[in-house]
MMTF fields as JSON, N, C-alpha, C and O atoms, coordinates in Angstrom:
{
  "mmtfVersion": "1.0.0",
  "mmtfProducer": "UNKNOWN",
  "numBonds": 367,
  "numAtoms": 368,
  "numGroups": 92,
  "numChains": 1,
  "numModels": 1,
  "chainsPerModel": [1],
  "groupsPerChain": [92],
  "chainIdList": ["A"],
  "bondAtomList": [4, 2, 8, 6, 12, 10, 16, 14, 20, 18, 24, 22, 28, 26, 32, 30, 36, 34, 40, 38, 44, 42, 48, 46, 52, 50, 56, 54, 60, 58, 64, 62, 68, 66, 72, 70, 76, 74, 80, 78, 84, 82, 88, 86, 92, 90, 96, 94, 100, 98, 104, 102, 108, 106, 112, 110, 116, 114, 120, 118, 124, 122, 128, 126, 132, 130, 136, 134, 140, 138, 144, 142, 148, 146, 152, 150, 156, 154, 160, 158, 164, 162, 168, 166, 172, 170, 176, 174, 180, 178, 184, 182, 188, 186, 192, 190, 196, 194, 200, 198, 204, 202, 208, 206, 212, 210, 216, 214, 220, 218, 224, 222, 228, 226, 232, 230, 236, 234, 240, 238, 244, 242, 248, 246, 252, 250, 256, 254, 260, 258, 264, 262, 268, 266, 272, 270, 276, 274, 280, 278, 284, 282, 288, 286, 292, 290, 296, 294, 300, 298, 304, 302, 308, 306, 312, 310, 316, 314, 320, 318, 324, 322, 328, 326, 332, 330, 336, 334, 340, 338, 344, 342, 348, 346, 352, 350, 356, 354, 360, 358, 364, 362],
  "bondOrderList": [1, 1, 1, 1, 1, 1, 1, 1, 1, 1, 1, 1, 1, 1, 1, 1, 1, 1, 1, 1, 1, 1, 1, 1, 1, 1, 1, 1, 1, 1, 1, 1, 1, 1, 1, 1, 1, 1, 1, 1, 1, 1, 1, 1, 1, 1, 1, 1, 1, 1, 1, 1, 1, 1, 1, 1, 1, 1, 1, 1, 1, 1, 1, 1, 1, 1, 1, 1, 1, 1, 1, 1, 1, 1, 1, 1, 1, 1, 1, 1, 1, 1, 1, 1, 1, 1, 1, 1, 1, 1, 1],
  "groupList": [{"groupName": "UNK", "atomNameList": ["N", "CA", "C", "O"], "elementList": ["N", "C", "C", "O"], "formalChargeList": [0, 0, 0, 0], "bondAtomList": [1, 0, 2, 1, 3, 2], "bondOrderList": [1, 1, 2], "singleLetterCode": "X", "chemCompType": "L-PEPTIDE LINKING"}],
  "groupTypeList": [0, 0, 0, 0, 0, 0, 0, 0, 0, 0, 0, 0, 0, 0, 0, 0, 0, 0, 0, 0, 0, 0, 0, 0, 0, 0, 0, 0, 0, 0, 0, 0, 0, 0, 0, 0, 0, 0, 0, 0, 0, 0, 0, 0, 0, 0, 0, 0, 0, 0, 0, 0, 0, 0, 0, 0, 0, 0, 0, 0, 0, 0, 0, 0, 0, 0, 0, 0, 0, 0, 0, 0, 0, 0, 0, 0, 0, 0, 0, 0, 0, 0, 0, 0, 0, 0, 0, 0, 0, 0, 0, 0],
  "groupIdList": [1, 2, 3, 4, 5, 6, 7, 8, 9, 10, 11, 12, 13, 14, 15, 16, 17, 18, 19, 20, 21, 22, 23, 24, 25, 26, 27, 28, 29, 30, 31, 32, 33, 34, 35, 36, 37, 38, 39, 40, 41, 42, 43, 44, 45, 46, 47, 48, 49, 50, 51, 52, 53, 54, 55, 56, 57, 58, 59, 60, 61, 62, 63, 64, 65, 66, 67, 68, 69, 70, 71, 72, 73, 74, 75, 76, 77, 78, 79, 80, 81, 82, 83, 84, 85, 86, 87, 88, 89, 90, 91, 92],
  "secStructList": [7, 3, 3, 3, 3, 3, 7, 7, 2, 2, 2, 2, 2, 2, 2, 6, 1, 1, 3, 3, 3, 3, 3, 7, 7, 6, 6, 7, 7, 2, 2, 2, 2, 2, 2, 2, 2, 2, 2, 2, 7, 4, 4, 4, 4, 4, 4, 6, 6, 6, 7, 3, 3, 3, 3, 6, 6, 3, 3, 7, 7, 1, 1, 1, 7, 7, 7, 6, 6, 7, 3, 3, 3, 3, 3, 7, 7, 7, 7, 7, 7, 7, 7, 7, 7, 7, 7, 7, 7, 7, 7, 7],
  "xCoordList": [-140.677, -139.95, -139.105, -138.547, -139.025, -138.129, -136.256, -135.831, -135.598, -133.932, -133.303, -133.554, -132.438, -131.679, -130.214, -129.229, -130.318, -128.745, -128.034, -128.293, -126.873, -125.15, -125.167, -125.463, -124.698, -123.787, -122.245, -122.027, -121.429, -120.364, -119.808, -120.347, -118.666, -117.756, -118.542, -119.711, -118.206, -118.83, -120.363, -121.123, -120.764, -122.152, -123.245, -124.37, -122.705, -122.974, -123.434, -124.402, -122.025, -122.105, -123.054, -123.212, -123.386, -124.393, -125.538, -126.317, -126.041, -127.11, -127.439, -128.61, -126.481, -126.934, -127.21, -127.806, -126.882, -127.476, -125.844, -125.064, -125.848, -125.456, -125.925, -125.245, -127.489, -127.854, -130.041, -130.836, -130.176, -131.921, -132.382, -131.623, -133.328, -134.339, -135.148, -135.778, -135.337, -136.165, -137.07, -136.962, -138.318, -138.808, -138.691, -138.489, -138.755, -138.326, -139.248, -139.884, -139.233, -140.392, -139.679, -138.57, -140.299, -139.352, -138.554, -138.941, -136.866, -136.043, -135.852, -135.504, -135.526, -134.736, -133.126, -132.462, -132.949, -131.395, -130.549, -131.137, -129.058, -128.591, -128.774, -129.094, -128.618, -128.628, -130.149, -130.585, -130.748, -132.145, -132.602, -133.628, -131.627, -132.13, -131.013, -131.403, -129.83, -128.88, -129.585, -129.243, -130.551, -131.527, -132.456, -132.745, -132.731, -134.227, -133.392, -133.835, -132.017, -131.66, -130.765, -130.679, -130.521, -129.907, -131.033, -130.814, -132.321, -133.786, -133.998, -134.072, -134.153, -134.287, -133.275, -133.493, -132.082, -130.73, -130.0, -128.916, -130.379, -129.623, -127.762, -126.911, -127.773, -126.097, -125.225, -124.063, -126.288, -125.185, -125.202, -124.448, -125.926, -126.181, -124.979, -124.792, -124.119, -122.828, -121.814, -120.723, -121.771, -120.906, -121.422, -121.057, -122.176, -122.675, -121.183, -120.67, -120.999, -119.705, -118.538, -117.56, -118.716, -117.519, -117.816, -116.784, -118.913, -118.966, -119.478, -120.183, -118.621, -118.518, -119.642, -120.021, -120.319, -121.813, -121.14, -120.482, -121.629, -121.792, -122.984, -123.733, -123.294, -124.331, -123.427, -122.803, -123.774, -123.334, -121.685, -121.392, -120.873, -119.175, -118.93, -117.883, -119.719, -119.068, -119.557, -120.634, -118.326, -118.629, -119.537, -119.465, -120.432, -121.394, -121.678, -120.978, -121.954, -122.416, -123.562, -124.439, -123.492, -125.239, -126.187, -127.193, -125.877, -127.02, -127.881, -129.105, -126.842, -127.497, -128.845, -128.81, -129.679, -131.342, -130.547, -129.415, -131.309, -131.472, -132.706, -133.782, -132.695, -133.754, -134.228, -133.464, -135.362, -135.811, -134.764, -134.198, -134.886, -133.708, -132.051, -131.103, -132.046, -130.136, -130.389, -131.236, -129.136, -128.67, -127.815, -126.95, -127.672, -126.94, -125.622, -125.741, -124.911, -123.491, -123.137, -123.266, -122.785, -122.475, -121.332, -121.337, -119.878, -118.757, -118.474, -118.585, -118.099, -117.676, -116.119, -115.262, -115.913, -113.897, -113.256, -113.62, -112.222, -111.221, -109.914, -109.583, -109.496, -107.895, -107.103, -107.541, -105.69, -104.953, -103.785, -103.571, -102.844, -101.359, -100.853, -101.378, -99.59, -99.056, -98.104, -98.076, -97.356, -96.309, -95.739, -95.508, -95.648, -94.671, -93.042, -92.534, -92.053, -91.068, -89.75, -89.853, -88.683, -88.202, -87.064, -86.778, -86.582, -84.575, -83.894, -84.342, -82.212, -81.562, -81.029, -80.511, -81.043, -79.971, -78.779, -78.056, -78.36, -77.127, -75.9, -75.706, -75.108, -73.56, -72.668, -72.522, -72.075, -71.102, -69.817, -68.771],
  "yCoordList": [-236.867, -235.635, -235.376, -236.286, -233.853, -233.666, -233.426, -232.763, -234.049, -234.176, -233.393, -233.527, -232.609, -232.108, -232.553, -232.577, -232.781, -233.392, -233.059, -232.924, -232.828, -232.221, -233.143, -234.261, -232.712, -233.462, -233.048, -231.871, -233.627, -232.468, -233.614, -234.682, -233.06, -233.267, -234.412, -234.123, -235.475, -236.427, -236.536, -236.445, -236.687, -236.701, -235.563, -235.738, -234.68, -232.945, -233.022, -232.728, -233.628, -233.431, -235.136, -234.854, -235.917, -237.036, -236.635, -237.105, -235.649, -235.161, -233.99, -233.903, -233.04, -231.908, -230.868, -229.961, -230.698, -229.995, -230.432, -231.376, -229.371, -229.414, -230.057, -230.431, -230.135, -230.335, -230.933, -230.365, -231.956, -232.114, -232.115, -231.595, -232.555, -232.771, -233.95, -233.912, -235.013, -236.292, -236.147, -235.46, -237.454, -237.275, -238.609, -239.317, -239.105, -239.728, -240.179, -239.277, -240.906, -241.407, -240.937, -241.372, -239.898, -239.938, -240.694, -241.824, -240.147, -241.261, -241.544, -242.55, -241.912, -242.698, -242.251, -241.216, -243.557, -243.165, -243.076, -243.288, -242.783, -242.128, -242.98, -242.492, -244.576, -245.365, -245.062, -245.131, -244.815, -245.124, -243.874, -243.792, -242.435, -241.417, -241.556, -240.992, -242.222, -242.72, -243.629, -243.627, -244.343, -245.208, -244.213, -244.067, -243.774, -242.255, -241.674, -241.529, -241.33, -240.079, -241.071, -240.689, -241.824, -243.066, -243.755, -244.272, -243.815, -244.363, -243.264, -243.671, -241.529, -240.865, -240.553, -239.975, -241.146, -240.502, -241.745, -241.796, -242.886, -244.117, -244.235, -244.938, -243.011, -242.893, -243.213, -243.611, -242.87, -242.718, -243.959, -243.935, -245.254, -246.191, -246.899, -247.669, -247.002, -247.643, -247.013, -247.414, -245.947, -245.398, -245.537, -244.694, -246.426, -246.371, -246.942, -246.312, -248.104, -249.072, -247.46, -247.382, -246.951, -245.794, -244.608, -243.94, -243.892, -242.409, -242.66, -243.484, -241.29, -240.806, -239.806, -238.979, -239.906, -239.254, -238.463, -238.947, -236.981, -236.311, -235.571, -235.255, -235.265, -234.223, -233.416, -233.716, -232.119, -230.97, -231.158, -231.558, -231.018, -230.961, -232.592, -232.709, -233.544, -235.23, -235.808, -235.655, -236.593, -237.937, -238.767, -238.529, -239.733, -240.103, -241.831, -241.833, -242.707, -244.039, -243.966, -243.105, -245.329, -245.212, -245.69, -246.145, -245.605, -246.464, -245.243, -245.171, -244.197, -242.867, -242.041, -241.185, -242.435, -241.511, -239.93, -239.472, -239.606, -238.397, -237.503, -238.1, -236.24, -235.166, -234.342, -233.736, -234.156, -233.046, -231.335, -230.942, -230.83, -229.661, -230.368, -229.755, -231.5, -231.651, -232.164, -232.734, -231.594, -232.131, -232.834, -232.688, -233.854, -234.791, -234.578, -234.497, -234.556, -234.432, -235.914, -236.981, -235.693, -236.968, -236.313, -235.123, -237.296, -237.205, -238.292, -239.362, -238.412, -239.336, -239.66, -238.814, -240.866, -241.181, -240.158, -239.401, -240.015, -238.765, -240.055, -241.152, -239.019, -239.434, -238.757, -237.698, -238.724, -237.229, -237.591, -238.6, -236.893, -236.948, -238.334, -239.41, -238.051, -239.488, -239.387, -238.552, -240.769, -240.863, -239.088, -238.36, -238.815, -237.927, -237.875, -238.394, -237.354, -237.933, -236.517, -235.394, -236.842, -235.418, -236.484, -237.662, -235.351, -235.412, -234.241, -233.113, -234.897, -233.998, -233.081, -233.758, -232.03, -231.697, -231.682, -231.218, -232.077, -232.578, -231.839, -230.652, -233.039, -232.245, -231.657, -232.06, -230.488, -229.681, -230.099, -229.652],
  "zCoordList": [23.893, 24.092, 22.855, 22.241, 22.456, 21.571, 22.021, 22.967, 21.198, 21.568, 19.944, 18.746, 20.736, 19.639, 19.338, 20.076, 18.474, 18.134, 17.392, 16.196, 17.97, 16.988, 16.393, 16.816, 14.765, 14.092, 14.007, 14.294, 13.748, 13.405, 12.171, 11.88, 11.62, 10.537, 9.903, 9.647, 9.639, 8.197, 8.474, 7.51, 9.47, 10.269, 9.717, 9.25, 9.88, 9.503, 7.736, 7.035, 7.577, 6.156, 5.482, 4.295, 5.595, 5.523, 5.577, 4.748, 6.549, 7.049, 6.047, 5.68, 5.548, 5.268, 5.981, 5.4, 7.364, 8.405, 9.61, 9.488, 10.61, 11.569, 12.813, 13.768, 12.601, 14.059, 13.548, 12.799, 14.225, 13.392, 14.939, 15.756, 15.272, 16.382, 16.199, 15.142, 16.912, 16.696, 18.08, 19.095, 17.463, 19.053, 19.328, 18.341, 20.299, 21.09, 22.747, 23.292, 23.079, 24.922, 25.787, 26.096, 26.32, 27.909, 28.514, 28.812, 28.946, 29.332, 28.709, 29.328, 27.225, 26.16, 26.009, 25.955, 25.979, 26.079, 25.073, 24.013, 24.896, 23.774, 22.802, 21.718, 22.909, 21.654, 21.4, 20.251, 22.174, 21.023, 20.581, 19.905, 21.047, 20.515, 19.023, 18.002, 18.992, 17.842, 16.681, 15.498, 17.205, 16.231, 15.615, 14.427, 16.323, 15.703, 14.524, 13.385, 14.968, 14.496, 12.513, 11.346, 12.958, 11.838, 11.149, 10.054, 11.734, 11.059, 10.06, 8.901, 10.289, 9.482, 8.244, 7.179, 8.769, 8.003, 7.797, 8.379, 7.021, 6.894, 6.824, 7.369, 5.735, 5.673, 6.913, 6.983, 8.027, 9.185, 9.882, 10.855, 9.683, 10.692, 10.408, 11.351, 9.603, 9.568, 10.128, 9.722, 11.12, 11.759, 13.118, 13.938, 13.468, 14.494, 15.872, 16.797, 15.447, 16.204, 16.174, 16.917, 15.723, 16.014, 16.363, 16.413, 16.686, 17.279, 18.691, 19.274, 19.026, 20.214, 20.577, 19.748, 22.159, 22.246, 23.674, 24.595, 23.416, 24.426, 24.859, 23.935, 25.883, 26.414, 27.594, 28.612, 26.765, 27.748, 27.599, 26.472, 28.224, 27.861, 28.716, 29.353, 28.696, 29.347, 27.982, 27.405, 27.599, 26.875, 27.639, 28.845, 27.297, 27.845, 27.589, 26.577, 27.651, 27.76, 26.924, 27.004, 25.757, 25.424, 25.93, 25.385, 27.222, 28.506, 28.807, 28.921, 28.919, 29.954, 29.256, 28.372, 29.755, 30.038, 29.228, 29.382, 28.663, 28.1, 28.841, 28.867, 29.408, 29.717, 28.923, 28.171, 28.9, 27.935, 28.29, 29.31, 27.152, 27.19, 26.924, 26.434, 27.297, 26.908, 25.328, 24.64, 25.246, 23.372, 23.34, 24.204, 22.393, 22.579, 21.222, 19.999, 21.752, 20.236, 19.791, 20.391, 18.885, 17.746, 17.438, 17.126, 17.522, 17.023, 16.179, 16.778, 14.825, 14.208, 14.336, 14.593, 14.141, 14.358, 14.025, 13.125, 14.715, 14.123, 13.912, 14.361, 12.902, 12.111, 11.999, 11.551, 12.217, 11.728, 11.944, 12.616, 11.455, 12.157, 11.885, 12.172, 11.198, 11.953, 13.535, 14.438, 13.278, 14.626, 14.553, 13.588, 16.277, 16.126, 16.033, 17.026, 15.043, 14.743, 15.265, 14.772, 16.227, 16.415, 16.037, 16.25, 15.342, 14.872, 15.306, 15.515, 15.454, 16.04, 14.811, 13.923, 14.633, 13.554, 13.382, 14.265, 12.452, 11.986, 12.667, 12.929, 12.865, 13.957, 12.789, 11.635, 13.507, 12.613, 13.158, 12.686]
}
């Protein structure tokens, strides 16, 4: 079966593309549609221990069976911000 897959932010940009299509055996589940998609696109197999997989709007397990028609998203680590820091302003 064919699976379509989001990339987004460093993923996206590794790839060259937003989004590729692999094929894949009926029932294959996200890690091994993550191996297809990292076999064609090596850059990305070292981010593997850190992205986050969704289908449809649920974060998802890389156990869970994939169906033909769902797409699977690839999120790479996010970083941002530090501590949040509130001060009082100064007494008059």
């Amino acid at each position: 079966m064919k699976v379509s897959v989001r990339l987004f932010a460093r993923y996206r940009e590794a790839v060259g593309r937003d989004r590729v299509e692999v094929e894949v055996p009926e029932g294959a589940t996200v890690e091994e549609v993550w191996r297809a998609v990292a076999a064609r696109h090596p850059g990305l197999a070292g981010y593997r221990p850190f992205t986050l997989f969704a289908v449809g709007n649920e974060y998802v397990q890389t156990s869970r069976p994939l169906a033909p028609g769902e797409e699977l998203a690839c999120f790479p680590p996010v970083s941002g911000g530090g501590d949040l820091c509130i001060t009082s302003p100064p007494s008059r």
